[in-house]
Every structure is written in structure tokens, then in C-alpha cells.
Backbone as XML, in Angstrom:
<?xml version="1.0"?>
<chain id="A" units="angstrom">
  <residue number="1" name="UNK">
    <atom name="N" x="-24.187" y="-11.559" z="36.673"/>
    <atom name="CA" x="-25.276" y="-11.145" z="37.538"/>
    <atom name="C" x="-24.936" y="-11.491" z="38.979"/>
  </residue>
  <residue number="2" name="UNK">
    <atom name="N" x="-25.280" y="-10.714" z="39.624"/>
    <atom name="CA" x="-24.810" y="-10.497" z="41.145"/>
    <atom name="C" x="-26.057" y="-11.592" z="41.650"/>
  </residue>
  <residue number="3" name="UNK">
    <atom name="N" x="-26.061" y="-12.719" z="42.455"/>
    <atom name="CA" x="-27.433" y="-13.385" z="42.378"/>
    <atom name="C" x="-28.210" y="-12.962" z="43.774"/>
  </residue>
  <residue number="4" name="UNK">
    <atom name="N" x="-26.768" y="-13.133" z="44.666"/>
    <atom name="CA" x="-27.303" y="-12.347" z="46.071"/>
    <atom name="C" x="-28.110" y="-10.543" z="45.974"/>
  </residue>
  <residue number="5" name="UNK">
    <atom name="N" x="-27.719" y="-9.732" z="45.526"/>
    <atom name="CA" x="-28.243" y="-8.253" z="45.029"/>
    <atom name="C" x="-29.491" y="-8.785" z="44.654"/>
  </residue>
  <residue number="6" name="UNK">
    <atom name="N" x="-29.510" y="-9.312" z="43.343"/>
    <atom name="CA" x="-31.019" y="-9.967" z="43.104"/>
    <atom name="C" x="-31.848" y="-10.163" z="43.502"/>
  </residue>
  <residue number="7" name="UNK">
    <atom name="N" x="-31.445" y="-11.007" z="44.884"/>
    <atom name="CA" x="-32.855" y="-11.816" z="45.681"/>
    <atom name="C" x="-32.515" y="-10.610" z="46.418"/>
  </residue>
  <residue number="8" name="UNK">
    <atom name="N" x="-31.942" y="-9.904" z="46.908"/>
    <atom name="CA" x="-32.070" y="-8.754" z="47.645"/>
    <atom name="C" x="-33.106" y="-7.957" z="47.988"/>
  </residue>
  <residue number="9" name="UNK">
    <atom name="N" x="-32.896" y="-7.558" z="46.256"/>
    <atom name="CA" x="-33.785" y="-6.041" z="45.952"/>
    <atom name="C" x="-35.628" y="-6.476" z="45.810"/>
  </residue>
  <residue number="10" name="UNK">
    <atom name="N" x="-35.522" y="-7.869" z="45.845"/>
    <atom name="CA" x="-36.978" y="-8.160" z="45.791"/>
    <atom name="C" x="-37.522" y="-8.417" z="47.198"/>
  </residue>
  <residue number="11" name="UNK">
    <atom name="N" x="-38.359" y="-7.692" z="47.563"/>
    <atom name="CA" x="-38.486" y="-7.245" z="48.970"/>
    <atom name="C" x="-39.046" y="-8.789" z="49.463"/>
  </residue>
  <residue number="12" name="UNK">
    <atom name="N" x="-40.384" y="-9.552" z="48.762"/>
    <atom name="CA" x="-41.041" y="-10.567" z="49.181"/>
    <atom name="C" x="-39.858" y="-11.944" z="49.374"/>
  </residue>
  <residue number="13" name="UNK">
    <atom name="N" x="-38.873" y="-11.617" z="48.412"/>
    <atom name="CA" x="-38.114" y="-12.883" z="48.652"/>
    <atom name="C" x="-37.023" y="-12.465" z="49.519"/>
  </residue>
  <residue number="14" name="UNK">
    <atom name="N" x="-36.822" y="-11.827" z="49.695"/>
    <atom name="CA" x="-35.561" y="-11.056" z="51.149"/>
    <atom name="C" x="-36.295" y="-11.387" z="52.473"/>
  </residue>
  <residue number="15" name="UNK">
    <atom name="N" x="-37.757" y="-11.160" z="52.646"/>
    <atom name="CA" x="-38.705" y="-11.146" z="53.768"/>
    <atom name="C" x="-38.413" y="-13.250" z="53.987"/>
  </residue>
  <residue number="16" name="UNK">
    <atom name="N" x="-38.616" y="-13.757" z="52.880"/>
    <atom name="CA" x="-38.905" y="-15.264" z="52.966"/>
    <atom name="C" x="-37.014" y="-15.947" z="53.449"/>
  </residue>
  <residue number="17" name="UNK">
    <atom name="N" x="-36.589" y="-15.772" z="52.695"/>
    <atom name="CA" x="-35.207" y="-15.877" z="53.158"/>
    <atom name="C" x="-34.314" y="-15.716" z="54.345"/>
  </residue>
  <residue number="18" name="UNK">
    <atom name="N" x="-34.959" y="-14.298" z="54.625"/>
    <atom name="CA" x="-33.789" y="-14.041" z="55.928"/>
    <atom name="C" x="-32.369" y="-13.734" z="55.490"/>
  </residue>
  <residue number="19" name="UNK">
    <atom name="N" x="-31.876" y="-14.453" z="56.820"/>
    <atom name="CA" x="-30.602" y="-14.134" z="56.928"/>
    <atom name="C" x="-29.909" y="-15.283" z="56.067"/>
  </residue>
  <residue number="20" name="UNK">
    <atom name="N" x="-30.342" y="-16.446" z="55.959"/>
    <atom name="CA" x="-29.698" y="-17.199" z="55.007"/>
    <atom name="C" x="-29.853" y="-16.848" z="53.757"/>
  </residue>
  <residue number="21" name="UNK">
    <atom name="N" x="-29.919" y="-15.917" z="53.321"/>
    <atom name="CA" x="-30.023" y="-15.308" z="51.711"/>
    <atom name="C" x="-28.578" y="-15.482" z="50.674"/>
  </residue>
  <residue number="22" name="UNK">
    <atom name="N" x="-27.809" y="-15.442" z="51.790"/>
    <atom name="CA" x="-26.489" y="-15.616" z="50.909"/>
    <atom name="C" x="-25.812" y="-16.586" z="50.635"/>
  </residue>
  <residue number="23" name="UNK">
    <atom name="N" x="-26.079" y="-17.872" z="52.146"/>
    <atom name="CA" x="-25.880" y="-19.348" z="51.487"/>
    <atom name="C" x="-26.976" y="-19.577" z="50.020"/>
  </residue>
  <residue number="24" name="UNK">
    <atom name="N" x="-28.248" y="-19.377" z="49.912"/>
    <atom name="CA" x="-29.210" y="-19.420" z="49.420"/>
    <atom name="C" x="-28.409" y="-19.376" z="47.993"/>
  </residue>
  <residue number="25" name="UNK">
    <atom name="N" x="-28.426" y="-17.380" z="47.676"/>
    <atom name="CA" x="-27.527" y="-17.043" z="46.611"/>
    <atom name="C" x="-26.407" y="-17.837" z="46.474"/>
  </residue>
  <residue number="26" name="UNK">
    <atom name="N" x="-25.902" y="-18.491" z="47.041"/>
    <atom name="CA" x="-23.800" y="-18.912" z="46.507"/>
    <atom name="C" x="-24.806" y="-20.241" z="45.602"/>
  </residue>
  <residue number="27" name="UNK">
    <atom name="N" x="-25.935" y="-21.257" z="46.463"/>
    <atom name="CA" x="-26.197" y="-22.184" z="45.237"/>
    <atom name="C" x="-26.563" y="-22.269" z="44.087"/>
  </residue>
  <residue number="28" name="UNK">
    <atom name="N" x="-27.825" y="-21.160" z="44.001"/>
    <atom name="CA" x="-28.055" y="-20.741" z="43.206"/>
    <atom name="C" x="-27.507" y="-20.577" z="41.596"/>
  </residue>
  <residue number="29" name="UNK">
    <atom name="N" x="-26.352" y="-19.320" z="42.296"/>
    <atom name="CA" x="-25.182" y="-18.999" z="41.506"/>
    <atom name="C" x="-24.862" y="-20.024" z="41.144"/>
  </residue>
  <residue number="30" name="UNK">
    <atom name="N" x="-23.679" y="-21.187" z="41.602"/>
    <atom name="CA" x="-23.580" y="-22.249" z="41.124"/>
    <atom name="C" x="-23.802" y="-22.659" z="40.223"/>
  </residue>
  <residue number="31" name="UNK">
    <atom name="N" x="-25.237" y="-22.950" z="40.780"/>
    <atom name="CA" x="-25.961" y="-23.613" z="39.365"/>
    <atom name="C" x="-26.337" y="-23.173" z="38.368"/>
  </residue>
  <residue number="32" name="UNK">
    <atom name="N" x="-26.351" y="-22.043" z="38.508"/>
    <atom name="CA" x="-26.657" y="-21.218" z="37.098"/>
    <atom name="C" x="-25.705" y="-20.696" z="36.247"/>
  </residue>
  <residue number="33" name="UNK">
    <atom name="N" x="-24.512" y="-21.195" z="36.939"/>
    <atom name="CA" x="-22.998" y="-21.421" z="36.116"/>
    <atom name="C" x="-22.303" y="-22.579" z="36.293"/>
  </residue>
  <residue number="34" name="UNK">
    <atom name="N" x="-23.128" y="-23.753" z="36.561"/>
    <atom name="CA" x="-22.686" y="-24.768" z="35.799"/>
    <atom name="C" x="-21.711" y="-25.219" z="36.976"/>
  </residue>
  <residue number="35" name="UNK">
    <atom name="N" x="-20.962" y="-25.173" z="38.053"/>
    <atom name="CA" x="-20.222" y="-25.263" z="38.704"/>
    <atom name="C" x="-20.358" y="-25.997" z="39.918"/>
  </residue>
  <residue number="36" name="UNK">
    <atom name="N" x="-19.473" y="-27.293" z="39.884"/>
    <atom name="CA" x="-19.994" y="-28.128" z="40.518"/>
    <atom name="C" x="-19.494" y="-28.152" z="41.927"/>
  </residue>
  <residue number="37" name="UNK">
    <atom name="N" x="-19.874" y="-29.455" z="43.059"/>
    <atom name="CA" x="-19.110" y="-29.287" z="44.337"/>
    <atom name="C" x="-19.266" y="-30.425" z="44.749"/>
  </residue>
  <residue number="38" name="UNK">
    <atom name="N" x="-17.514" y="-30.412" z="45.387"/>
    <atom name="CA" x="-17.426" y="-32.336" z="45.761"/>
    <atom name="C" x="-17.426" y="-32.302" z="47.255"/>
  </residue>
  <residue number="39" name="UNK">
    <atom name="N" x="-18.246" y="-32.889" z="47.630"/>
    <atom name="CA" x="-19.055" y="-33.195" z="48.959"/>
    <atom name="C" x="-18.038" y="-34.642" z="49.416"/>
  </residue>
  <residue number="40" name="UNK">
    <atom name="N" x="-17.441" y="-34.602" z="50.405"/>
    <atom name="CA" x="-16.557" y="-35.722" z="51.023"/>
    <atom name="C" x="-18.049" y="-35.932" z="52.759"/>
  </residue>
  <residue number="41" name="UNK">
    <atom name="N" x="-18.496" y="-37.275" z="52.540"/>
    <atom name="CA" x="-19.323" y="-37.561" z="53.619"/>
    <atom name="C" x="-18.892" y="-37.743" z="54.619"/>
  </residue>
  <residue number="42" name="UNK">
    <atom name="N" x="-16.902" y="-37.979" z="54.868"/>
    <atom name="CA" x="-16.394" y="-38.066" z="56.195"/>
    <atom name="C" x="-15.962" y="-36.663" z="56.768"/>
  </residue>
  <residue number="43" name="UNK">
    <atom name="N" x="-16.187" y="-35.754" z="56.304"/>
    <atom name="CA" x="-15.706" y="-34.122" z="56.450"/>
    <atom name="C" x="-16.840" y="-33.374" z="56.990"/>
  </residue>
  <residue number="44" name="UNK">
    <atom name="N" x="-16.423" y="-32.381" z="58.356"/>
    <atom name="CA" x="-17.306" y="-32.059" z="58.859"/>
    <atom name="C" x="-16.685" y="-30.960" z="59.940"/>
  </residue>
  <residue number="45" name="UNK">
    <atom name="N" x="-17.154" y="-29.547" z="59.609"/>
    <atom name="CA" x="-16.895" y="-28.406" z="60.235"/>
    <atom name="C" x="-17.447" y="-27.880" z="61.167"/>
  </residue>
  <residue number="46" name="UNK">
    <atom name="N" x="-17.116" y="-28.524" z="62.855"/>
    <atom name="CA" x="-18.415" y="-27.693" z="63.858"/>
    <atom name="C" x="-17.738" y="-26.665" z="64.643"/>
  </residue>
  <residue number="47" name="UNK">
    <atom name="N" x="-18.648" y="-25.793" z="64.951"/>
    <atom name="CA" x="-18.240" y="-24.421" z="66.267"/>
    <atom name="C" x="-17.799" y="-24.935" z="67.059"/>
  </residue>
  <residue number="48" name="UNK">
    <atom name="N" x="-17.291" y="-24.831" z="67.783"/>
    <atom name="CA" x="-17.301" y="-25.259" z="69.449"/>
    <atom name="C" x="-17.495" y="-24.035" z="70.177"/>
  </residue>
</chain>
């Protein structure tokens, strides 16, 4: 199941979401396959 398409096509939860819909979907997904993620607390990705 596509999880992002999902929350997509449902108009009320696309409206609540926004543009973060697809970080949203990747956790989701995740978790609904079991798939975990190792978080290092000294690691850290900024714009400049």
C-alpha cells in the first residue's frame, strides 16, 4: 500500500496535513512495516 496516495486521496486529511504529508506518510509506513530507525543524538543536518 502506497501510504502517501492514501492520505492523499482523502481530501480532509490532505487539507490537515499540508505539505508535510510525506514526512507524515514515510512514518507511518514504517511503522506499519515494522521497520525501525537508529537516531544518533550527536548527528544533525542544517541548511545554511
Amino acid at each position: 500500500m502506497n501510504v502517501s496516495l492514501a492520505i492523499k486521496k482523502d481530501p480532509e486529511t490532505d487539507q490537515a496535513f499540508g505539505w508535510v504529508l510525506q514526512m507524515y506518510a514515510y512514518a507511518v509506513a514504517f511503522a506499519l512495516h515494522g521497520v525501525r530507525n537508529i537516531l544518533h543524538k550527536d548527528f544533525m543536518i542544517q541548511v545554511q
